[in-house]
Each structure stands twice: as C-alpha cells, then as structure tokens.
C-alpha positions as CSV (number, residue, x, y, z in Angstrom):
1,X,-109.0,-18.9,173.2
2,X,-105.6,-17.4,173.6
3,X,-102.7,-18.6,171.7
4,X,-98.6,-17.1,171.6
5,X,-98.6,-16.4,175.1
6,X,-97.2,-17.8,178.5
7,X,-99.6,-19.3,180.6
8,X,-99.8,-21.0,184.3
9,X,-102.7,-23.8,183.8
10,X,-103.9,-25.1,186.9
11,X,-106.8,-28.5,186.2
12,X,-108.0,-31.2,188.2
13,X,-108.5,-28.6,191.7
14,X,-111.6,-30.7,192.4
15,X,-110.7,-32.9,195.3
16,X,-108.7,-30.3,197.1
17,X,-109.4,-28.1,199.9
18,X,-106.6,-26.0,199.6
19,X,-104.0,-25.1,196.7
20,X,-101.5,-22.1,195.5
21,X,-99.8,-21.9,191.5
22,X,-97.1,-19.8,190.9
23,X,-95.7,-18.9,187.7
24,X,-91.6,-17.5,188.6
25,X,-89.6,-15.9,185.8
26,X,-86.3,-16.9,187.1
27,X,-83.1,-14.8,187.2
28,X,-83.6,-11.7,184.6
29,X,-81.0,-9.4,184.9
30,X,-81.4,-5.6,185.3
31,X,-79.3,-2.7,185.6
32,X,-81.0,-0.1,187.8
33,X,-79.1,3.2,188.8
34,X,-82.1,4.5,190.7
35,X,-82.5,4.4,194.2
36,X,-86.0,6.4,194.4
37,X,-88.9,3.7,194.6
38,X,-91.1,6.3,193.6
39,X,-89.2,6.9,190.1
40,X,-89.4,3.2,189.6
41,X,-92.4,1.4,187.8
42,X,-94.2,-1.7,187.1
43,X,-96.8,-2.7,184.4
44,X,-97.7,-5.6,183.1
45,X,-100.9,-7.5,181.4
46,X,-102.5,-9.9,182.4
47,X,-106.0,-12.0,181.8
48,X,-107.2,-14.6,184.1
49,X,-110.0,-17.1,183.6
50,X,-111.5,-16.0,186.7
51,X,-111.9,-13.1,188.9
52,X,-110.0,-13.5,192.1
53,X,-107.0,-11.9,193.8
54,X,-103.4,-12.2,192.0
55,X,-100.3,-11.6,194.1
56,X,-97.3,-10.2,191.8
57,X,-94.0,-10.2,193.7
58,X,-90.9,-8.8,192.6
59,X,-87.9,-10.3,194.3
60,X,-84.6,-8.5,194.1
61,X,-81.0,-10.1,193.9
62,X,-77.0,-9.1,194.6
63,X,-74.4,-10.1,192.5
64,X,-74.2,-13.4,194.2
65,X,-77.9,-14.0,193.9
66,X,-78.6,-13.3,197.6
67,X,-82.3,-11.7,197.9
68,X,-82.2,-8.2,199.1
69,X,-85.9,-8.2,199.4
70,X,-89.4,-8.8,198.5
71,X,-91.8,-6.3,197.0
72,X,-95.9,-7.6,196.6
73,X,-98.9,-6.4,195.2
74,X,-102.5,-8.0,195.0
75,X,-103.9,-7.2,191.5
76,X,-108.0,-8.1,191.3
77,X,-109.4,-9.2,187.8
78,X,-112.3,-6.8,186.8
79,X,-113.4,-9.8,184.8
80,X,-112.8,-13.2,183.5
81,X,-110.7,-13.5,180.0
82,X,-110.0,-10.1,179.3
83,X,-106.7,-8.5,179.0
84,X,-106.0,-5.4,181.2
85,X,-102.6,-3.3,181.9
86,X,-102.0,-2.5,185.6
87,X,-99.1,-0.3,186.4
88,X,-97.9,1.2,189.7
89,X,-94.7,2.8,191.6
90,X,-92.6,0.5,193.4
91,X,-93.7,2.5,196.4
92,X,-97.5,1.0,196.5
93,X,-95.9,-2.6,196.6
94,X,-95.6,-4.0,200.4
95,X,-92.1,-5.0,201.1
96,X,-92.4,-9.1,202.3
97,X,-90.1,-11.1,203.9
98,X,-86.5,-10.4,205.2
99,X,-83.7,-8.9,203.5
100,X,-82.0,-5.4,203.1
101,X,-83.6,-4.1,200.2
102,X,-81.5,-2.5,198.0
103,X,-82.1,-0.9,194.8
104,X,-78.9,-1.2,192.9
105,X,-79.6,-4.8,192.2
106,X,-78.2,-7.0,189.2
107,X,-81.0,-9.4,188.7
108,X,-84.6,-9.6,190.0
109,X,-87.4,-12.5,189.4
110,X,-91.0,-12.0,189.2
111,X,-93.4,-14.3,189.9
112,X,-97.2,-14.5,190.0
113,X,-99.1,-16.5,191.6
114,X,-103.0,-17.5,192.6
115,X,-104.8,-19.7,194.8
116,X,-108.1,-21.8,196.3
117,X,-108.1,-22.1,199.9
118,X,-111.1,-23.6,201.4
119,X,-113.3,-20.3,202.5
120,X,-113.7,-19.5,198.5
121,X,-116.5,-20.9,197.0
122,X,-115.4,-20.9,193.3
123,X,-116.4,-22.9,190.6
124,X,-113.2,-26.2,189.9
125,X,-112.4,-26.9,186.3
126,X,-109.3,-25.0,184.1
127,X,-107.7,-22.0,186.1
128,X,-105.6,-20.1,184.3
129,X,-103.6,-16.8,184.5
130,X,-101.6,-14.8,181.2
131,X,-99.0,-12.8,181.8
132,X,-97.4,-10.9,179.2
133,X,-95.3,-7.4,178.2
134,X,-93.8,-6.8,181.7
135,X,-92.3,-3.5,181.9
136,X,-89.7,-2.4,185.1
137,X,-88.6,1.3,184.2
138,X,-87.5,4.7,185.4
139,X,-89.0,7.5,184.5
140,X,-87.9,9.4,181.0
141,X,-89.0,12.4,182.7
142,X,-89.7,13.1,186.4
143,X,-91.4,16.1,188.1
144,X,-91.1,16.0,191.7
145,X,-94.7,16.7,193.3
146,X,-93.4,19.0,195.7
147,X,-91.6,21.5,193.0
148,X,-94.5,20.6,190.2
149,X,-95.4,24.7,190.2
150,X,-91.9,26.0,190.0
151,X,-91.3,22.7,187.5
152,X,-87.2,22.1,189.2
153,X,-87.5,18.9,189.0
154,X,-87.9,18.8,185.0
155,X,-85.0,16.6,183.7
156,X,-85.7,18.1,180.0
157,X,-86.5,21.4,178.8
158,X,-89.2,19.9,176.4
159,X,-91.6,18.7,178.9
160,X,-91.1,21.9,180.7
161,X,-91.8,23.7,177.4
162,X,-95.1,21.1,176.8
163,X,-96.1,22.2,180.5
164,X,-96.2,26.0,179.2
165,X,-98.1,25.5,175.8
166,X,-100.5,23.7,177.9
C-alpha cells in the first residue's frame, strides 16, 4: 500500500469496452535557455498496479499559454506495484500534434495517462498509476559525442580532469 503520494485511481472499468485516465499537472512554469533537445532531460518515477503501456507527454507553452508543441513517450511497467526511475533526452520523445515547437518556453504541463480499449484482455478492479519526483533539466556537464576523444565539448575542467584520472 502506498501512502504520501499523488495518484490517478481508476475503479468500476467493468462494464466498459473502452476507456482512457489522464493525470495533467497543469501550468508549471520553467525557465529553459537551451535550445538542444539532446541536452535536455526527463526522469520521473513511477509504479503502476498493472503492467501495461503509459503514455507521458510533455506539452510546451508561450508566454500567452499557446502550445508550441507536444512531446510523447510510451513507458512499459516491468511489473505491477514497484517503483522504477525512467529517464531519457527530449530527443527519444515523438513530437504529437500541431504547433511550432519551441524550446524557450515559460511554462509546460505534463500529463500521464493509461487506458483499456477493447482488444486488451486485462483483469477490471482498482487501476492505478504513481507518479512522483519529476525531473526536466540540462545537463551540469555536456560532452558532445562527436568531440568525446578530444573532450571540446567539456563545459568544466573537472570532468575533463575526472576523464584523465580515469
């Protein structure tokens, strides 16, 4: 039994063929400088009383609140009731919808939802998903793949002087 946490409860799925939950964080506001999806990340944990497929979405907002686009990932459960950490680069999310996307946002939502549509067999009863310690950064330190050997794109000396004690 979990306790302290936010939760999306879904209960009484019985009689239907078909159904979606969504938890949505709302407006959170963000500062963000970079414009490099692939300095950008996402983590998260999660546990879910079953094993099927989340979707996690990301939706980015101007200054007015107009939505400059959709990032999604599908995030799969190893197993029911357990808490795991998934994290990825913005660049391994699926951009959904319409929009411009921009980067240099001031506010994104996430939202993650789950659903029963009528080709899954799964069991009805309590569904329930537990999102917690959602993390959207940049990178402290960045080494660009391409200049790894010659380490130029080091943004401190430190982890270049790590890189030579190793």
């Amino acid at each position: 039994m979990f306790f302290d946490a936010l939760q999306l409860v879904v209960e009484n799925t019985c009689n239907q063929k078909s159904w979606t939950a969504s938890l949505n964080s709302g407006f959170l506001s963000l500062k963000n400088t970079e414009t490099n999806l692939a300095k950008l990340t996402l983590s998260f944990d999660y546990s879910a009383s079953f094993v099927r497929p989340i979707i996690v979405r990301v939706k980015f907002f101007n200054a007015s609140r107009i939505s400059t686009g959709v990032l999604q990932k599908t995030v799969y459960p190893a197993t029911a009731n357990h808490f795991v950490r998934p994290g990825f680069e913005l660049t391994n999310m699926m951009a959904v919808g319409e929009g411009k996307f921009n980067l240099k946002v001031h506010c994104v939502s996430v939202s993650f939802s789950f659903s029963q549509v009528q080709t899954i067999n799964i069991a009805d009863g309590k569904q329930e998903i537990r999102p917690d310690n959602f993390s959207y950064t940049k990178p402290t330190y960045y080494v660009s793949p391409a200049d790894l050997l010659k380490m130029k794109g080091v943004q401190s000396k430190r982890l270049w002087l790590i890189h030579k004690l190793l």
